[in-house]
Structures are given as C-alpha cells and as structure tokens.
C-alpha positions as CSV (number, residue, x, y, z in Angstrom):
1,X,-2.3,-33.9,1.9
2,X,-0.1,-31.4,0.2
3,X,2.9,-32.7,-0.4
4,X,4.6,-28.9,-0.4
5,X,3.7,-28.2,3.2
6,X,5.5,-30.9,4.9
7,X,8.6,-29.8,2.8
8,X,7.7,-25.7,3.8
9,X,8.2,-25.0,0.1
10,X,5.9,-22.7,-2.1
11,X,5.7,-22.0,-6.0
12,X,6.0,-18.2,-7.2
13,X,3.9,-17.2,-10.2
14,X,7.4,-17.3,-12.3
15,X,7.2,-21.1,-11.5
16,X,10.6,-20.6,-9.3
17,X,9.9,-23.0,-5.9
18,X,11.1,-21.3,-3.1
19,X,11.0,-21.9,0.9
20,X,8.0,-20.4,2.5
21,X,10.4,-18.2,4.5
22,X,12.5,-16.9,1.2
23,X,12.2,-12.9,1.6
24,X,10.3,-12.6,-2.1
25,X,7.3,-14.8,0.1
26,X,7.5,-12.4,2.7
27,X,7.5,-9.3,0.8
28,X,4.2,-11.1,-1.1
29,X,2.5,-11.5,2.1
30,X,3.1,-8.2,3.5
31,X,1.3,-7.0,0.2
32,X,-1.3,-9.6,1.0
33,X,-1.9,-8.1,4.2
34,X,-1.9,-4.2,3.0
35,X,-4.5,-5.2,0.5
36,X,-6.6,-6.7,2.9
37,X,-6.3,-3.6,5.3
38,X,-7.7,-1.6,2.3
39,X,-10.3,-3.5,1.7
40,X,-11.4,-3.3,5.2
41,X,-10.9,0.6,4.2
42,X,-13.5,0.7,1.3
43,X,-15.8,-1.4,3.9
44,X,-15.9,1.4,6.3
45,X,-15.5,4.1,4.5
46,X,-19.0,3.1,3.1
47,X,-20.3,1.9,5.8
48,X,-19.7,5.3,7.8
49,X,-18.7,8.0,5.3
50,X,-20.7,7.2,2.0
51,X,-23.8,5.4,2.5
52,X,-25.7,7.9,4.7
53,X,-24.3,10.8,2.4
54,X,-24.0,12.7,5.9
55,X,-21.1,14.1,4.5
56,X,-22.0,16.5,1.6
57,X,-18.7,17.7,1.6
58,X,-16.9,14.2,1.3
59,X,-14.4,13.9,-2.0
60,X,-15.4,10.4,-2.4
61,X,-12.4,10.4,-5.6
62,X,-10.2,10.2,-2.7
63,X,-11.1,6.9,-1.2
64,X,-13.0,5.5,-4.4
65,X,-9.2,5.2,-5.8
66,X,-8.0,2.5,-3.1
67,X,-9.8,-0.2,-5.4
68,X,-7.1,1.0,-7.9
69,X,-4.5,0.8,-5.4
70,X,-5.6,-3.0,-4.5
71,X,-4.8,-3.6,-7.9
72,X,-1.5,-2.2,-8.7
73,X,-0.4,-4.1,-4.9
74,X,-1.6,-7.0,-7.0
75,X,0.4,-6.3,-10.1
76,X,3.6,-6.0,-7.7
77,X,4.1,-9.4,-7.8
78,X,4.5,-9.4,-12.0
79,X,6.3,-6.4,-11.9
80,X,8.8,-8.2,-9.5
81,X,8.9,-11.4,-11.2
82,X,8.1,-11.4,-14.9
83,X,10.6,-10.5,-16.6
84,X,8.6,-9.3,-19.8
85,X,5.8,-7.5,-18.3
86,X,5.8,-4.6,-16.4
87,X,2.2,-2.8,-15.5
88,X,2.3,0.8,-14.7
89,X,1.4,1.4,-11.6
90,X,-0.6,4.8,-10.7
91,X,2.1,6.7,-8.6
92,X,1.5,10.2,-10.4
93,X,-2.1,9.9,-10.2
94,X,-0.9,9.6,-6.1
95,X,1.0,12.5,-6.0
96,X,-1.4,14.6,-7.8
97,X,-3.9,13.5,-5.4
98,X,-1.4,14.3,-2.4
99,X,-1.2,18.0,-3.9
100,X,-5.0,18.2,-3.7
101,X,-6.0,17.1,-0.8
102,X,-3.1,19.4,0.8
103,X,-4.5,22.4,-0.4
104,X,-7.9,21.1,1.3
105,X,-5.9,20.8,4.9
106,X,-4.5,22.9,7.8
107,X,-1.5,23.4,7.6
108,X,0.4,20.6,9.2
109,X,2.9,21.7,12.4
110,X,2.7,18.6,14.3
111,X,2.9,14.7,13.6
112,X,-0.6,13.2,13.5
113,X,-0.8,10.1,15.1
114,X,-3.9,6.6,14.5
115,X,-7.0,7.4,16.2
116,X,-10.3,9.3,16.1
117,X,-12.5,6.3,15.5
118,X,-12.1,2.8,13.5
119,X,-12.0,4.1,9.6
120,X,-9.0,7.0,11.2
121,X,-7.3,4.1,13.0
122,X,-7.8,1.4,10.1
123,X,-6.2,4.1,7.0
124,X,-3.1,4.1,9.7
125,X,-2.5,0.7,9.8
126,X,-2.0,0.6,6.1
127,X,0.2,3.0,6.3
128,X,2.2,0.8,8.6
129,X,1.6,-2.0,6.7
130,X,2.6,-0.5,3.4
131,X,6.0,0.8,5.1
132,X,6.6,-2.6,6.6
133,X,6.2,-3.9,3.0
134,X,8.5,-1.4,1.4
135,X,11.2,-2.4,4.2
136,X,10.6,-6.0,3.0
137,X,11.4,-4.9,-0.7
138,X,14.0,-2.4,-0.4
139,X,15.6,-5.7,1.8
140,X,15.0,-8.0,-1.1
141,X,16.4,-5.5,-3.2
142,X,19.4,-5.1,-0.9
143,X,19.8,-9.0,-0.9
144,X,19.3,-9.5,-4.9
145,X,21.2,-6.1,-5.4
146,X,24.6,-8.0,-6.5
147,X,23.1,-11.0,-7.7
148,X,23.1,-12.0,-11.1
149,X,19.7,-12.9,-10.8
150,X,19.2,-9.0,-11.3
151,X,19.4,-7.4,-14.5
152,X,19.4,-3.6,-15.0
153,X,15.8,-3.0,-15.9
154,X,14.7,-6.0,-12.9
155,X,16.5,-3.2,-10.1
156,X,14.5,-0.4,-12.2
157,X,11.3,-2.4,-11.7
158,X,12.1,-2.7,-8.2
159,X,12.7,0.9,-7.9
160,X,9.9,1.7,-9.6
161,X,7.8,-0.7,-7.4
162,X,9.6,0.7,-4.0
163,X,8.2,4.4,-5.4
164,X,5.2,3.3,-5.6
165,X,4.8,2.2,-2.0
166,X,6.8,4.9,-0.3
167,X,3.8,7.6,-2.2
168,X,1.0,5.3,-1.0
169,X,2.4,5.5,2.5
170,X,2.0,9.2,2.3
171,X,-1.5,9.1,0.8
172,X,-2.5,6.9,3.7
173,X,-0.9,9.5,6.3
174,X,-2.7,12.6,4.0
175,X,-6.0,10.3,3.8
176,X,-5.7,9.7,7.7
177,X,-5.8,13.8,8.2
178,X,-8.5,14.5,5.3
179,X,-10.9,12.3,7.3
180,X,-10.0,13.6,10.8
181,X,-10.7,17.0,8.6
182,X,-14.2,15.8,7.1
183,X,-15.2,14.1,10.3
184,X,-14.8,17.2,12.0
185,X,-12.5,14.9,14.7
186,X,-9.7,16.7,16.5
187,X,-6.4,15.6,15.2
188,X,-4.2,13.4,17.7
189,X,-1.1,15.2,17.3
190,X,2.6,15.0,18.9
C-alpha cells in the first residue's frame, strides 16, 4: 500500500512534498475539477449542438477553443511552480473572443442565471468552478504574498495566472448567453 497515504502527504511536480490539505493541492484540484467540467462541455456540446448540424448558425470557434482552455488549466500548475518555465496562456485570444460574441448578443440589462437545459447549466458550473479556483489562488497568493518563497516574477506569474481565470470566468458567463441565444431558449434572468 502507499506508503504516502497513511502519512496524507502528496509530491508536487517541483518535487516539493506537501500535505494533501496544503492550499497549492487545493488550488490543483479545483483546476482538476474545472477541467473535467469542460470536458463534460465539449461532450455535449457535440452531442447536442454539433453533431446534428441543426444549428447552421452555430460559431463552433467558440466552443472548439475549450480544448485550448483545458490545456493552459493544465499548464497552471508549471506556471505556478517552475520556476524557469512559464507557458503563455491564451487570455487575449479570450477577450477577443468576449468582444465577438458581444456584438452577436442582446444587449444585457439583467443577470443571467444556470439553466435552459444541461449544456446551459453545465457552461455555468464552470464558471463557478473556475471562480472557486481563482479564490483558491488569489488565497495562495495572499498566503505566499510575504514569503520568501516568492520572488518578484513568481507573484507576476501568479497574476498572470489569476488573469487568466478571472477572463475565462467571463467567457463561460458570455458562452452560457450565446447558447441560450443559439438555442433560441429564453434567458433566466434576475
């Protein structure tokens, strides 16, 4: 049996072992869990949006880039923790992708809340799921903040990182209202 979980101990990719409930683990598993809900995404949104090509007017760019998005979530981890290697992760192709599908909405006056059917309901929880994840970070951040264990560029990398997930939580909110939109489903609104 593995030794490391009677002792509730864990290795990061740095080779640092931590406990299981250290706050860097944590923030990991939230992005564990968002990447999981977007794969769930790109399930349905074939399933029910692209494989029947019943909608003609469907911008399949917008969901086609979540496979993208699973991977910079992936690269979070070695932005966070290796020192010498930072990948750049797509936040402006996000916000240009925020401005475009904008200018395909209404004009929003209301908060849109989950609902509509499963693929509406599934883009929200990863929204949630991506904010829970960048309270996780900007929390490790607050925690390493003072430490010495942070140099300069590590709390830029960090920022960087917390950028990236704050946009994506808006894409997920804009990509929630495109599909109401497509779907011709009435927006659940407050």
């Amino acid at each position: 049996m593995n030794k490391r979980i009677h002792e509730g101990t864990t290795y990061l990719s740095n080779g640092v072992k931590v406990s299981k409930n250290n706050i860097i683990i944590k923030f990991f598993g939230e992005l564990d869990e968002l990447s999981a809900e977007i794969g769930y995404i790109n399930t349905l949104v074939y399933k029910y949006l692209i494989k029947d090509n019943k909608y003609p007017n469907l911008i399949k760019k917008y969901y086609e880039i979540l496979y993208e998005f699973q991977k910079d979530i992936n690269a979070i981890e070695g932005n966070v923790l290796l020192k010498d290697s930072y990948k750049e992760l797509s936040t402006n192709k996000i916000k240009d992708y925020l401005v475009e599908i904008n200018n395909i909405l209404p004009i929003q006056y209301n908060f849109v809340l989950s609902g509509g059917n499963i693929t509406i309901a599934s883009i929200f929880k990863a929204r949630a799921k991506c904010r829970a994840a960048e309270r996780r970070l900007v929390s490790m951040n607050y925690y390493y903040f003072n430490s010495n264990l942070l140099t300069s560029s590590d709390i830029e990398c960090i920022q960087k990182c917390l950028e990236f997930i704050n946009i994506l939580s808006d894409y997920f909110y804009i990509l929630a209202r495109y599909t109401y939109n497509i779907l011709e489903i009435e927006e659940i609104i407050i």
